[in-house]
N, C-alpha and C positions, 0 to 999 in steps of 0.2 A: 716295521714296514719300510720298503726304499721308499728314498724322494722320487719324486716324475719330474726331477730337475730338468730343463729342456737349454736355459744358458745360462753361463756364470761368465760375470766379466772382474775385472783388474787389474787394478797396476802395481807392478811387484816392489816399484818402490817405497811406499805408502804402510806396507805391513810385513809384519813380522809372526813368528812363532808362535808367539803368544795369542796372537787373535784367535776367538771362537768361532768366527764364519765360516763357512765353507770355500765363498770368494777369496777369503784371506788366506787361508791353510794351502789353498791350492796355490794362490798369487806367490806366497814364500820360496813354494817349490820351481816357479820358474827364474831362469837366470836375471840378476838383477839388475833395475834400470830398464826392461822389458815392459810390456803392455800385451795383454792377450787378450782375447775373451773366445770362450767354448761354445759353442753350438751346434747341434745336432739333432734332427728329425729323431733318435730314439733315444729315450727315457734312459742314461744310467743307472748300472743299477749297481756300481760300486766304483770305487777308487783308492788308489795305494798312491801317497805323496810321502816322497823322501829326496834330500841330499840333491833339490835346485831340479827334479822332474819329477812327472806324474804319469799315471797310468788310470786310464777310464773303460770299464768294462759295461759294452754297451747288451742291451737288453736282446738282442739278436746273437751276441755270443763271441762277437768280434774287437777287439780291444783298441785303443787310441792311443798315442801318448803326446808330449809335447813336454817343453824344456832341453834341459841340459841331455848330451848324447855324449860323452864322450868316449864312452867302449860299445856304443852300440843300445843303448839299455831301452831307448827304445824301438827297437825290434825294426826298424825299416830300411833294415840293409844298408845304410850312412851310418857316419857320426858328425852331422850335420847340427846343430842344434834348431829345436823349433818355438817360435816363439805358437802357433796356433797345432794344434791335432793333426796326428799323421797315424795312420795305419800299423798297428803289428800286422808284418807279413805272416800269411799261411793259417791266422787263427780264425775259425767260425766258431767254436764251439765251447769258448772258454764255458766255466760256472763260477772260478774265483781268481782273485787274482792277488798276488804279493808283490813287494820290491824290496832290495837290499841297497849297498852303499850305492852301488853304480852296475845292478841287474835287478831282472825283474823274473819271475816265475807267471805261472800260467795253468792253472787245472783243468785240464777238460775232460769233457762229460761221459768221455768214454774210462776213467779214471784213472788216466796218466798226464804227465805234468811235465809242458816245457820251461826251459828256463832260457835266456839270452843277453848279452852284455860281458860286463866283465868278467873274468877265470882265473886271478891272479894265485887264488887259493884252491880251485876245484868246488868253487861255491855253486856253478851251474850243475854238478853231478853227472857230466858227460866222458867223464874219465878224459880227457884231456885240457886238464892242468896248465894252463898258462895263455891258452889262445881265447881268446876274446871271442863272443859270435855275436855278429851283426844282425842275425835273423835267431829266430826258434830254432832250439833241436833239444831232441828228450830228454828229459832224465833220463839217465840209465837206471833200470832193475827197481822202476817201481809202480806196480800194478792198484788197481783198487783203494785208489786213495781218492780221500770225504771231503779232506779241506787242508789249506797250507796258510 
């Protein structure tokens, strides 16, 4: 069953990887020597923390993120870095959500999957190889998918 988590606060200096909390896992992920705390009228109902950012996929289907940006990875058309929650542009409809070193993925409920951030490798599967995207755009050529 998800948490009805409603706010998580921290200081990123104070913890590390190793912590079992959820304040602490997420505090890791923001840039360090930072302070945040999360809050939000809707209930999470999931989250992907990697490599100094995070990504919170809200109960309404719309995603957040906060931390490190530096190719875009959180989807707000910058690479601004955030110490508090910002918006994936374009998503209402997530159901799941992924991140990699420095992009994040996005399943939505029609069962196609964006991806956004970095492209060093073709890791977002938009067939263009090396360009970075600062917002969402699809994966190419794939339908009817459950989960990522």
């Amino acid at each position: 069953m998800k948490s009805a988590l409603k706010s998580v606060s921290a200081n990123a200096t104070t913890h590390g990887p190793e912590r079992d909390s959820l304040a602490q896992k997420i505090a890791w992920a923001v840039p360090k020597a930072s302070s945040w705390t999360y809050t939000d009228p809707l209930a999470p109902s999931s989250f992907a923390i990697v490599n100094n950012f995070s990504l919170v996929l809200l109960s309404n289907g719309t995603i957040q993120g906060f931390g490190r940006n530096d190719y875009g990875q959180l989807g707000d058309g910058t690479t601004t870095q955030r110490t508090s929650q910002v918006t994936v542009s374009g998503i209402n409809n997530a159901i799941d959500i992924a991140a990699g070193f420095a992009h994040s993925l996005a399943l939505l409920s029609d069962g196609t999957v964006k991806s956004w951030g970095k492209n060093n490798y073709g890791q977002l599967g938009n067939e263009n190889t090396g360009t970075n995207q600062l917002v969402p755009v699809s994966v190419s050529n794939l339908t009817n998918i459950i989960g990522i």
